[in-house]
Each structure stands twice: as C-alpha cells, then as structure tokens.
C-alpha positions as CSV (number, residue, x, y, z in Angstrom):
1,X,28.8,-8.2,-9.9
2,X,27.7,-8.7,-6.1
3,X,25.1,-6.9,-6.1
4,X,23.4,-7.5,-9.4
5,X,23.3,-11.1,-8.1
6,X,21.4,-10.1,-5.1
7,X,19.2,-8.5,-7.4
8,X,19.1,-12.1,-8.7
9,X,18.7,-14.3,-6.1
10,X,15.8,-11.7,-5.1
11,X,14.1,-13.3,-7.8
12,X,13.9,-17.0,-6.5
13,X,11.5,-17.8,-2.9
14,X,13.8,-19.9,-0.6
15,X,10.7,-22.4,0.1
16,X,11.8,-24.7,-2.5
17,X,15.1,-25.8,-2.6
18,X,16.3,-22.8,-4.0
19,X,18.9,-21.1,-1.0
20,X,21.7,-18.9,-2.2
21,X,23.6,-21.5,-3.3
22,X,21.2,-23.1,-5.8
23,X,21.3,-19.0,-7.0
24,X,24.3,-19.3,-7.7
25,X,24.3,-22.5,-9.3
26,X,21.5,-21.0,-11.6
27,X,23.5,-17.9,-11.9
28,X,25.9,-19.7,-13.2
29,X,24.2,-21.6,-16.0
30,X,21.5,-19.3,-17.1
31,X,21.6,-15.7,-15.4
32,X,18.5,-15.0,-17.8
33,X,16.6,-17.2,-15.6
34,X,13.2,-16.1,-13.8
35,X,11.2,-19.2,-12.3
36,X,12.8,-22.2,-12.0
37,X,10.7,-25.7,-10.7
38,X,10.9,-29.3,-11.2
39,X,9.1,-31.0,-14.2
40,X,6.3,-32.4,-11.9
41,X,6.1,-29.0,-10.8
42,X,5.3,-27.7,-14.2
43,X,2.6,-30.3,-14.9
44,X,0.6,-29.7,-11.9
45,X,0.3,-25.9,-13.5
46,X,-0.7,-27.5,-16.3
47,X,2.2,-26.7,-18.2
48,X,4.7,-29.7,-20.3
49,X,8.5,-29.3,-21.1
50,X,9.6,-28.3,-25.0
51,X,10.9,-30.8,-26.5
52,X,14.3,-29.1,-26.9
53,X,14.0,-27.7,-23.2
54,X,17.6,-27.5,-21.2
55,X,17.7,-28.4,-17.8
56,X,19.3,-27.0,-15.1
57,X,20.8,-28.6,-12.4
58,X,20.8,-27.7,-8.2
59,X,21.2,-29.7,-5.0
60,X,18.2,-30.8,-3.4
61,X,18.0,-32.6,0.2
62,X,16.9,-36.5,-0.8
63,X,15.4,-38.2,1.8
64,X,14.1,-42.1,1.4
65,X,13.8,-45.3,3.2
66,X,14.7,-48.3,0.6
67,X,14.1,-51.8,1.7
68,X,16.5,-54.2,1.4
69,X,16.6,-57.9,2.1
70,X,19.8,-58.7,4.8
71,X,20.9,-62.3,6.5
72,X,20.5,-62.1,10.2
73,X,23.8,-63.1,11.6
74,X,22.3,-64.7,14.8
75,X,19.1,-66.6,13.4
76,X,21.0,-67.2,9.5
77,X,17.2,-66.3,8.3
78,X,16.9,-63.2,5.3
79,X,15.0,-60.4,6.7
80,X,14.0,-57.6,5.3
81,X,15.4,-54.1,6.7
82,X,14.6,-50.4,5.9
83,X,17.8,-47.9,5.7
84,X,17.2,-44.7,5.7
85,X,18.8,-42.2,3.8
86,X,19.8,-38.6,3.9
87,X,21.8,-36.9,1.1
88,X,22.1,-34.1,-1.2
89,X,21.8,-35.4,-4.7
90,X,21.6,-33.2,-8.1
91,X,18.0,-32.5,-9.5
92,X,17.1,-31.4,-12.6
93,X,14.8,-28.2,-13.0
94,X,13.5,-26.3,-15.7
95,X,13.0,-22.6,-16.2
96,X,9.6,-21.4,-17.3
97,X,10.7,-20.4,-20.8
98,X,11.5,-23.6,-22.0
99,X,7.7,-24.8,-21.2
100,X,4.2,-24.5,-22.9
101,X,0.6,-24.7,-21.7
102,X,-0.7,-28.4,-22.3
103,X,-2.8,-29.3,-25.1
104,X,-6.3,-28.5,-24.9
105,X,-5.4,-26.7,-21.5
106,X,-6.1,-23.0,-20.9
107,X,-3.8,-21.0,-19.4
108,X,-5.0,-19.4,-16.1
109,X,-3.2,-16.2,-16.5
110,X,-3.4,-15.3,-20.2
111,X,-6.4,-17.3,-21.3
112,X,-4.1,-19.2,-24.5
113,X,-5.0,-22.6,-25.3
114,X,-1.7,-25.2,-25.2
115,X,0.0,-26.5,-26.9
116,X,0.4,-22.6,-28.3
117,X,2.8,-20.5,-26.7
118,X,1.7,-17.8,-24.1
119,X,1.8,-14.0,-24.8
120,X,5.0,-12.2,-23.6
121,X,3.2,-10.2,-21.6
122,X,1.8,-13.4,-19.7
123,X,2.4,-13.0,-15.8
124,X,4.0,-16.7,-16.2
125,X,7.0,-15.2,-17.1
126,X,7.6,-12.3,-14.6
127,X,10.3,-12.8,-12.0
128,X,8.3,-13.2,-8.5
129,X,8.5,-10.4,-5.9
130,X,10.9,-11.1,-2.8
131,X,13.8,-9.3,-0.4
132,X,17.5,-9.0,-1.5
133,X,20.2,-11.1,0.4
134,X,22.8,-8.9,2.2
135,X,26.1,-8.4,1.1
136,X,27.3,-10.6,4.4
137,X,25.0,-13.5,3.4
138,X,25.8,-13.4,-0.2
139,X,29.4,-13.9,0.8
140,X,29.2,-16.0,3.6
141,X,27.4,-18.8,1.4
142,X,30.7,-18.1,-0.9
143,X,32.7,-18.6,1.7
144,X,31.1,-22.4,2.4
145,X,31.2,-23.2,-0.9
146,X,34.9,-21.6,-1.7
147,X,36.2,-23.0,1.9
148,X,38.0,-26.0,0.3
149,X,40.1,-24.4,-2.0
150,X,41.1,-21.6,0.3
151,X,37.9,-19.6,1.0
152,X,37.9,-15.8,0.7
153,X,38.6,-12.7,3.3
154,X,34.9,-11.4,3.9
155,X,36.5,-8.5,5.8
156,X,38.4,-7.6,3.0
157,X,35.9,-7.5,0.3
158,X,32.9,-5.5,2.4
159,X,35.8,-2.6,2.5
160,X,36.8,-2.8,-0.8
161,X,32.6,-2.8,-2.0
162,X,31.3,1.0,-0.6
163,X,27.9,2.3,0.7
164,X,25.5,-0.7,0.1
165,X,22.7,0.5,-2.5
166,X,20.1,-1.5,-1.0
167,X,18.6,-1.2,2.9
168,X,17.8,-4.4,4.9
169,X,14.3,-5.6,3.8
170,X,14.4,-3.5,0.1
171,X,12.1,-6.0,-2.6
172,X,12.5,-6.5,-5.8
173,X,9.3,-5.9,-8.0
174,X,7.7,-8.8,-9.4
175,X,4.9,-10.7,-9.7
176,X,2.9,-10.7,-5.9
177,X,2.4,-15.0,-5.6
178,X,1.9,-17.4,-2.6
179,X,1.5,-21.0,-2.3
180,X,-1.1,-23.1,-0.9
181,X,-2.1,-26.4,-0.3
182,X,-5.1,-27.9,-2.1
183,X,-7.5,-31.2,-1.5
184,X,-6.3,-34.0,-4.5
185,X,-9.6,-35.4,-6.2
186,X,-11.0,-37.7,-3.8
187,X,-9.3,-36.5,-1.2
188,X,-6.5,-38.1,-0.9
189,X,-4.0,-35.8,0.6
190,X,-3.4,-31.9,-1.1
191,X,-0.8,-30.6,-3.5
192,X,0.7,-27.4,-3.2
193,X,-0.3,-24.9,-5.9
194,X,1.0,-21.2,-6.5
195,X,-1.2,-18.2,-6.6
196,X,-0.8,-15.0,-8.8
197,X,-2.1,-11.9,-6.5
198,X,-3.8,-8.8,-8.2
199,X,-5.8,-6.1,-7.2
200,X,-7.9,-3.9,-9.1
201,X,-9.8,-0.3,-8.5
202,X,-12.6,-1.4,-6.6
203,X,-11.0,-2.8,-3.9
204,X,-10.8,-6.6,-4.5
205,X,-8.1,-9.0,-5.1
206,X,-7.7,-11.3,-7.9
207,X,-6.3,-14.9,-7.0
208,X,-5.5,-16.8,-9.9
209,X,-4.6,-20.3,-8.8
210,X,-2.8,-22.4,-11.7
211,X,-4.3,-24.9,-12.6
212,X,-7.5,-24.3,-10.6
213,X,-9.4,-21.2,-11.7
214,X,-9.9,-17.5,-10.5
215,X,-11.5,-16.2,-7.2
216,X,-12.1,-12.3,-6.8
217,X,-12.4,-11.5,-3.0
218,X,-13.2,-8.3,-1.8
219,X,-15.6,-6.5,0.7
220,X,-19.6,-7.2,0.5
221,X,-20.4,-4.7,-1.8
222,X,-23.9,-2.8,-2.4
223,X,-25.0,-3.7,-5.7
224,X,-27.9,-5.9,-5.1
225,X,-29.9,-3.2,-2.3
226,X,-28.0,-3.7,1.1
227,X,-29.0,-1.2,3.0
228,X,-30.6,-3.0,5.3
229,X,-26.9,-4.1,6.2
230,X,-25.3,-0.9,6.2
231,X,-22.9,-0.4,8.8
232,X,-23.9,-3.6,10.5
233,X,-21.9,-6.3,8.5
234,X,-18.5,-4.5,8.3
235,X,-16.7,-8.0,8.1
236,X,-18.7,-9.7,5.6
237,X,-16.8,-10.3,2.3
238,X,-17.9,-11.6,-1.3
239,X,-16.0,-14.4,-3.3
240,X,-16.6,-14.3,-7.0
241,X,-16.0,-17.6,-9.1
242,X,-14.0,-16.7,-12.1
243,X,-13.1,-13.2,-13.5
244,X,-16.1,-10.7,-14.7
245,X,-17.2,-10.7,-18.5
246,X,-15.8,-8.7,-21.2
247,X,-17.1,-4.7,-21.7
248,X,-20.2,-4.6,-23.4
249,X,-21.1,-8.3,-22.9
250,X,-24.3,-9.0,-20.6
251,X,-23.2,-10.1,-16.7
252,X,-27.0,-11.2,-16.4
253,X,-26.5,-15.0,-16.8
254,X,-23.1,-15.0,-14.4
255,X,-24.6,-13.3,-12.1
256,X,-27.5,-15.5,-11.4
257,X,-25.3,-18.3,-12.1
258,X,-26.9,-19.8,-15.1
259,X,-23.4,-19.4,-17.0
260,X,-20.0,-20.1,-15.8
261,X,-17.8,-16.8,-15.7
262,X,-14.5,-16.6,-18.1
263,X,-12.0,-18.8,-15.7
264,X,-14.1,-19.9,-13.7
265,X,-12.7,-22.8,-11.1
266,X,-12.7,-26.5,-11.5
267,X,-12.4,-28.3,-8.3
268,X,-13.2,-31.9,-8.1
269,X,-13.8,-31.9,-11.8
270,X,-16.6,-29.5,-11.1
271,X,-16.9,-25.9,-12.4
272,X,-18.5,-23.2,-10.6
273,X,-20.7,-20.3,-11.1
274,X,-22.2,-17.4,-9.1
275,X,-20.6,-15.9,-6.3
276,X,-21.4,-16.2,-2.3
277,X,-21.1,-14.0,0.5
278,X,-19.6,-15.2,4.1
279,X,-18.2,-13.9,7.5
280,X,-14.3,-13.1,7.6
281,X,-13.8,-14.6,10.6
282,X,-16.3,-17.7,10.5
283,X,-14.4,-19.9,7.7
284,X,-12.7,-22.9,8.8
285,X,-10.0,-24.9,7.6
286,X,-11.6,-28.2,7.2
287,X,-14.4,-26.4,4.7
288,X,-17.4,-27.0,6.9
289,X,-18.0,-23.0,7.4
290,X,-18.0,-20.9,4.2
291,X,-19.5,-18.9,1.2
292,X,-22.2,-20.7,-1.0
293,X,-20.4,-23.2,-3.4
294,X,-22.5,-23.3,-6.7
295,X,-22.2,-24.9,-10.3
296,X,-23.9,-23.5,-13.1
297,X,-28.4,-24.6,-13.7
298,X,-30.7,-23.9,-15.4
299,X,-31.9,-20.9,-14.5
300,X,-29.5,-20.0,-11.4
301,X,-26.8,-22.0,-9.7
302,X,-27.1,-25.5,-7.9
303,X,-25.5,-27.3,-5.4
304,X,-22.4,-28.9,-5.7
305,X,-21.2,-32.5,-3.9
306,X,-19.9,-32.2,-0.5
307,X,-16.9,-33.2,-1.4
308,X,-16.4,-30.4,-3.7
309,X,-17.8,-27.9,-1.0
310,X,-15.5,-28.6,1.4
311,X,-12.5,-28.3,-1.1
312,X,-13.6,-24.8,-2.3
313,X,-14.3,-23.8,1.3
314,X,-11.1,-24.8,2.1
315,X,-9.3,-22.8,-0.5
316,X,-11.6,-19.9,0.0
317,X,-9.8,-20.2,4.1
318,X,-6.5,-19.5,3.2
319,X,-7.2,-17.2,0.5
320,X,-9.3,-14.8,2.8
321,X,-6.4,-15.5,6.1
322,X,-4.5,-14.0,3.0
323,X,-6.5,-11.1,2.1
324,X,-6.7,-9.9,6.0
325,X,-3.0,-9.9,6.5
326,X,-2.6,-7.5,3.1
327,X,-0.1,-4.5,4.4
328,X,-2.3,-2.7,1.6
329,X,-5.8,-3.6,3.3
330,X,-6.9,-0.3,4.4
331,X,-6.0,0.7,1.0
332,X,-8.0,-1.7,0.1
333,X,-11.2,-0.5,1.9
334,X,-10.9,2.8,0.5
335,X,-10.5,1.7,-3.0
336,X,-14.1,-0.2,-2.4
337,X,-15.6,3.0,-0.9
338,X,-14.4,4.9,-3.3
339,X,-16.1,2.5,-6.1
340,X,-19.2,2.3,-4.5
341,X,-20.1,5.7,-2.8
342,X,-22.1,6.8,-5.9
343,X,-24.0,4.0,-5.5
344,X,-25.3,4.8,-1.9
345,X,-28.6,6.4,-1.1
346,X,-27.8,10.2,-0.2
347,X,-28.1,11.5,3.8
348,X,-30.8,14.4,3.9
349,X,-33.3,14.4,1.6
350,X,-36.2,16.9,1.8
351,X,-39.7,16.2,0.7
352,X,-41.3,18.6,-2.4
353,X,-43.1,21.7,-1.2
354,X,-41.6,21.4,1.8
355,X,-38.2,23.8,3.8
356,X,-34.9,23.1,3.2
357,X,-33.4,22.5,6.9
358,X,-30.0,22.7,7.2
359,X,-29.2,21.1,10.5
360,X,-28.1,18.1,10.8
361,X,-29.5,16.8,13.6
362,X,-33.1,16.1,12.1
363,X,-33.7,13.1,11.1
364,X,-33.5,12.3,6.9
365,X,-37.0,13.0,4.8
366,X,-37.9,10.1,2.4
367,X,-41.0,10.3,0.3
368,X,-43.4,8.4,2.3
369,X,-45.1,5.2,0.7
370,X,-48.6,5.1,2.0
371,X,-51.7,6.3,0.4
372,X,-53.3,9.5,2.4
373,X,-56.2,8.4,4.1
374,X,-58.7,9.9,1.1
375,X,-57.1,7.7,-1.7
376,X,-57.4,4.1,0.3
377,X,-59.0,1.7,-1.7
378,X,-62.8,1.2,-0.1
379,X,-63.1,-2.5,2.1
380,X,-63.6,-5.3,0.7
381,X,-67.5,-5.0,2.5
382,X,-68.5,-1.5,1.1
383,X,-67.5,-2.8,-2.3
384,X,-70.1,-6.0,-2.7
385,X,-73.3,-4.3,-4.9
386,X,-76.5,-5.6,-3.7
387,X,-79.0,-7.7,-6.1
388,X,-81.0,-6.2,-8.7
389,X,-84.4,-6.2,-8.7
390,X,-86.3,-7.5,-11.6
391,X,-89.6,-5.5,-12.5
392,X,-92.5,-7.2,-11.8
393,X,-95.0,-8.8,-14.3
394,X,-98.6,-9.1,-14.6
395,X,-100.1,-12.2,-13.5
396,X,-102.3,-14.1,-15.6
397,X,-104.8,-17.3,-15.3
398,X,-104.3,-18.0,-18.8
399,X,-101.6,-20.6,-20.3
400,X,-99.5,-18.0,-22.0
401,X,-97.8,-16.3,-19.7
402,X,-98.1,-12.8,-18.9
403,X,-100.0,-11.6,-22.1
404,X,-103.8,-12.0,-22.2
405,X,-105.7,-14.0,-24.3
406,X,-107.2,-12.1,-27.7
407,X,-111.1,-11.9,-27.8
408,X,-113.1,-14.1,-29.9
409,X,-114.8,-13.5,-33.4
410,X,-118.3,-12.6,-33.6
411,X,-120.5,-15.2,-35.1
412,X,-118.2,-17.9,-33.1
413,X,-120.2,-20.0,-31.0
C-alpha cells in the first residue's frame, strides 16, 4: 500500500498546495483522483463545476490582513487597526472529472465545444508527469501527522518493506505540463496558466496554453528558400500561432495569414494568425524583443496593438527559456534535420555534357543563369530602325497635284 501511494502522490506537482499530506488527504477520499485545483482554478481554464460535482477537502496556508476598528486605551478615540493572520484553514477543491468545458467555450486540448463533455481520450484527464516520494518521506509526513496519537517506528517499517522498487528521481508517466504567468487584459497584473507540452516528428513542440491558444516552436525551418541562411542562423527559431490544418485541406491562407489557424491564440481579446521568426537568445521578458505578432487581413496578417504585442512576446519568453532547457533538445534537432533534409539543395552537382569528378574538394557545379555572349538581347541603340523614306513625286505647276492636266478638244477656242 506504500508504494502504490507513492505512485500516487507522483501524480500531484507540490507548487500548489498539494505536499504529501494533502496526498493523503486526497488518497483518502478519492484514490481515483488525477488533477485536483480550486474552483477559480478551473474557470480560468475555461472549465465550470457539474452541478452534482463533490468536493474534496485539503489544508491550505491562509494568509490575510482584516481591518478592524479598536478603542485606543490612551487617546479613548476608535481607530482602525490591521491584524494579520496566518493559519491553515480547509479549502475545497475539485477533481477534473467532476467539470466540463464552458458554454460556447472550446476546449484547447480536444477541440469540444462546452457545455459538452470532453473525449476520454482528452489530455485533460491524464495524471501529470512528476518524481515518486521516497519511502523515508512518505513515512516521515505519517509520522507528523500520526505523532499525537502515538506516531509510528520508521525504523521498524523500512525493515519490514524489502528492496525499494523505485530509484531516487524514477517519474511517473503522464502528461508533460508547466505553468506560467500571463499579462491580465489591460495589464493589470498576470495569472498563472498551465501548459500541455507535446512534441511531434519534425522537431517542434506543441504548447497548448488553456485557456489561451496553441504555439508550435521549433527550429527555423527551410520551407520558404533559406539558403541564403544556411548554417549562418543556427539559433534562430519559428513560432507558429495555432496548430496546422487538417490533411488535405489547403495551408495557403494560414500561411500568409489571411485565415486564423485551428486554435489559434487569443490574447487581449485578439486572435492571431501567421507565424514569425526570432533569435533564441534576443527575447525579453518585458515583450519589447520578439517574433512578429500578427492578426488575421485581408490578404496577409496585420499588426496587432502594443499592448497585445508585448503580452504574446512575453509568453513567447518563457515558452522558448522552456524549449532550450528540454533534456530531449538535441533529440529535438535531429528530428528537424531529419524532416527537412529532403528538402535541401544536394552538395555536388555536375553540369550536362560535362565529367563526373569525384573529389570533393572542387567546388559544387550549378547550371549557370546567364545568356552566352551570342544569345544577349541587342542594345537598346542597335535596336531603334531608322525613318523610311517616302518615294518622291513629280512636281507640277498645275492645281491638281501631282497629275497633269488633260489636253483640250479640238475646235475649243
């Protein structure tokens, strides 16, 4: 039973009130349990409880400073005075099966429409990634919370257990998620959202913020004609603004922008379109150095507010401080050489009618573009024809032109 609660616990990130004891609190009342948060949690991933959901109940640290209104003993004047207050109170939280998308709301992960239900297969529902507690932590939080009514023999139990199945730092599979903080509307202050990871097989990564949208970030790839760049912009990486279009379905109007992509991001009540490439290492926090920000035009994308530019760019920072410190990076690279190698221009080429050279050294053989000197056009000079001539016509005295006048009758005067 020890360990399959470790295997439990695994399940739960210990950045939000839920330490080992809240597992076993949880444990306790639903063992079924796989993400657990707060009801205002839930509606800021644009989710709302059933309306038979069950809570569940943990500690949480409450911390406050309530005003209340006191007589000064020395002056006999009421003045107002701030306590402030520590304590561990109970908090109710819900686990995700007991909510739905909200109505008219997409889901971000599975693409259903609230108030309906989301697939089973929706990544909402898979226990997140994370390390299993040792044996000796597991029992000493029993311990503290045992200690009253006699505690346990730690000792005792480790000797009684075996080999341990698990080595220090094993994980749990899951569902790969971080959590960021994101701008408000209008910039008052940021929230902290959660972020579904995924890669694919050309070497990007999928970060599916709920309830924002979908970037795709990955290495600059070669499909628009950079050679010029080859080799020379190894750190330059390409954000993507919602996922790609369904097989068979034309990518023409996402890719220049004119059309939003399926889950496209909404920040600042804005949706965006296109993509933009940028510098690894040039972003900055406060969103003033970045990819292009776009929002779908007419016939490509257009600017966005600055407001909105700064928010994205911001996001776009920790999502790419993110994608450097993958473990699986170079894994990464490979998987995007691998995609695009048949896209590259070969080495050596050789020119028709000409030897096939086998060294290496020599440098590569491309068609050439230029005319031979025989088949240039002629100058714009030797091309001007000269005037024609008319033929000239006889000249005559009389009034009708060039043909002379016809003899008179005989027996005219």
């Amino acid at each position: 039973m020890l360990d399959e609660f470790r295997l439990y616990a695994a399940q739960f990130p210990h950045y939000n009130r839920h330490t080992l004891a809240n597992s076993m609190r949880l444990w306790a009342q639903d063992p079924y349990a796989t993400r657990v948060q707060g009801e205002k949690w839930w509606h800021g991933e644009g989710r709302q409880l059933r309306e038979d959901a069950v809570p569940l109940w943990i500690e949480s640290l409450y911390q406050g400073n309530p005003r209340e209104e006191r007589e000064n003993p020395q002056t006999g004047e009421t003045e107002e005075v701030v306590r402030r207050t520590r304590a561990m109170i109970g908090t109710a939280v819900y686990d995700v099966s007991q909510t739905v998308p909200k109505e008219d709301v997409t889901c971000t992960l599975c693409r259903t429409v609230g108030p309906e239900e989301c697939a089973a297969t929706c990544p909402v529902y898979q226990p997140e990634a994370g390390h299993i507690p040792s044996r000796g932590a597991v029992l000493m939080e029993a311990f503290n919370q045992l200690k009253l009514v006699g505690g346990l023999n730690i000792e005792e139990i480790l000797g009684q257990l075996g080999d341990d199945p698990y080595r220090d730092g094993d994980r749990v599979e899951g569902v790969n998620s971080v959590v960021i903080s994101v701008p408000k509307p209008g910039g008052k202050g940021t929230k902290a959202l959660r972020v579904h990871v995924s890669h694919d097989d050309k070497g990007r990564t999928r970060y599916a913020i709920v309830p924002v949208g979908v970037f795709w970030i990955g290495l600059d790839s070669m499909e628009y004609d950079r050679s010029a760049y080859r080799g020379s912009r190894p750190d330059y990486l390409r954000v993507q603004y919602g996922d790609d279009p369904a097989p068979g379905e034309s990518r023409y109007e996402y890719d220049r922008g004119s059309k939003p992509r399926p889950g496209a991001p909404v920040v600042n009540t804005i949706t965006l379109a296109g993509d933009g490439t940028y510098d690894a290492h040039d972003t900055s926090a406060d969103g003033r150095n970045g990819p292009y920000v776009g929002r779908p035009g007419y016939y490509n994308t257009r600017s966005v507010t600055d407001k909105a530019e700064r928010a994205t760019r911001a996001i776009v920072h920790q999502l790419t401080q993110h994608w450097l410190k993958q473990p699986s990076l170079d894994e990464l690279r490979a998987a995007h050489d691998r995609h695009h190698a048949p896209h590259a221009r070969p080495t050596t080429t050789t020119r028709p009618g000409s030897c096939a050279s086998g060294s290496s050294s020599s440098p590569p053989s491309w068609p050439s573009r230029r005319r031979p000197p025989s088949h240039k056009p002629p100058s714009s000079s030797s091309r001007r024809r000269k005037p024609r001539r008319r033929p000239s016509r006889p000249r005559s005295n009389h009034h009708g032109g060039g043909r002379p006048a016809a003899a008179p009758h005989q027996g005219e005067p």
